[in-house]
N, C-alpha and C positions, 0 to 999 in steps of 0.2 A: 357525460360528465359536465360539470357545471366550472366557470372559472370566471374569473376579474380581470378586466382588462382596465389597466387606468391608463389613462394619457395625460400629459402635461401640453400645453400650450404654446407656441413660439410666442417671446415676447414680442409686442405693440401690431396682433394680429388680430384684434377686435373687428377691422373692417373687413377681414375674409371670413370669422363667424355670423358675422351679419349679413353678407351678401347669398353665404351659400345655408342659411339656418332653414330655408324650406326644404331645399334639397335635400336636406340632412333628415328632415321630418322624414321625409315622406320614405326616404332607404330607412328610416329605422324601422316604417309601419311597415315595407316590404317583406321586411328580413324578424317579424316579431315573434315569429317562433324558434328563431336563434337567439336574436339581444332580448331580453326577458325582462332587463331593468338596463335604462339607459338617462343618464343626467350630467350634466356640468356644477363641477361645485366652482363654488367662491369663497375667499377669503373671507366676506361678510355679506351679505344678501342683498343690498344695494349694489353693487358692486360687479362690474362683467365677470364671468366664468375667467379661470386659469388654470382649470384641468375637466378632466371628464373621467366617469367610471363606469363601464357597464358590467353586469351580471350574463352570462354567455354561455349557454347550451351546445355544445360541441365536441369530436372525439377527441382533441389534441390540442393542447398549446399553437400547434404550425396553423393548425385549421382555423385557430382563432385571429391569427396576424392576418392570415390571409383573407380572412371574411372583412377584418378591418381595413384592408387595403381597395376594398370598393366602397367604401365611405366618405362621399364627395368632403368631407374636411379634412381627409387625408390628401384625396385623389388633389385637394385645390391648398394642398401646404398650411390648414391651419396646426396641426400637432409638430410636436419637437419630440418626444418622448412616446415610446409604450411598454408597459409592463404588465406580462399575463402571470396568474395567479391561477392554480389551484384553490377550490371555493368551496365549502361544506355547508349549505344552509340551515339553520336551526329553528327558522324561524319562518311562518307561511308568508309567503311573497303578496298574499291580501293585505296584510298589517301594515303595507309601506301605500296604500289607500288614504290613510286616515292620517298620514304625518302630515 
């Protein structure tokens, strides 16, 4: 099953996305045949991240917390928030290549 996980941020936590942002890399590239699509949006594109959303291969909602719970931005307090979603994709996961 495929599903959405988005997070929100704790406010004025830019220096803990910054410190732990390789960390963060390299558990996504570990873990990239579960998180399939993973990004931090912004308010405007200049602008640091305020939330995140990934796309997430796995059997269960539970299984989805719990796989985000080894994600050194969790494991080191940068998220306040998480909400998993049911996900139905309509569209080939190539096409987010060219945005």
């Amino acid at each position: 099953m495929l599903f959405i996980l988005r997070f929100t941020d704790k406010p004025d936590s830019l220096h803990i996305r910054e410190r732990h942002l390789a960390e963060h890399i390299g558990w996504l590239d570990a873990h990239a045949e579960q998180v399939l699509v993973a990004g931090a949006m912004r308010t405007e594109p200049q602008l640091p991240p305020v939330a995140a959303m990934w796309i997430v291969k796995a059997d269960s909602p539970e299984a989805v917390l719990t796989l985000s719970e080894t994600d050194p931005f969790w494991i080191n307090g940068l998220r306040a928030t998480r909400e998993v979603f049911h996900y139905r994709a309509h569209t080939a996961l190539a096409a987010l290549k060219d945005a």
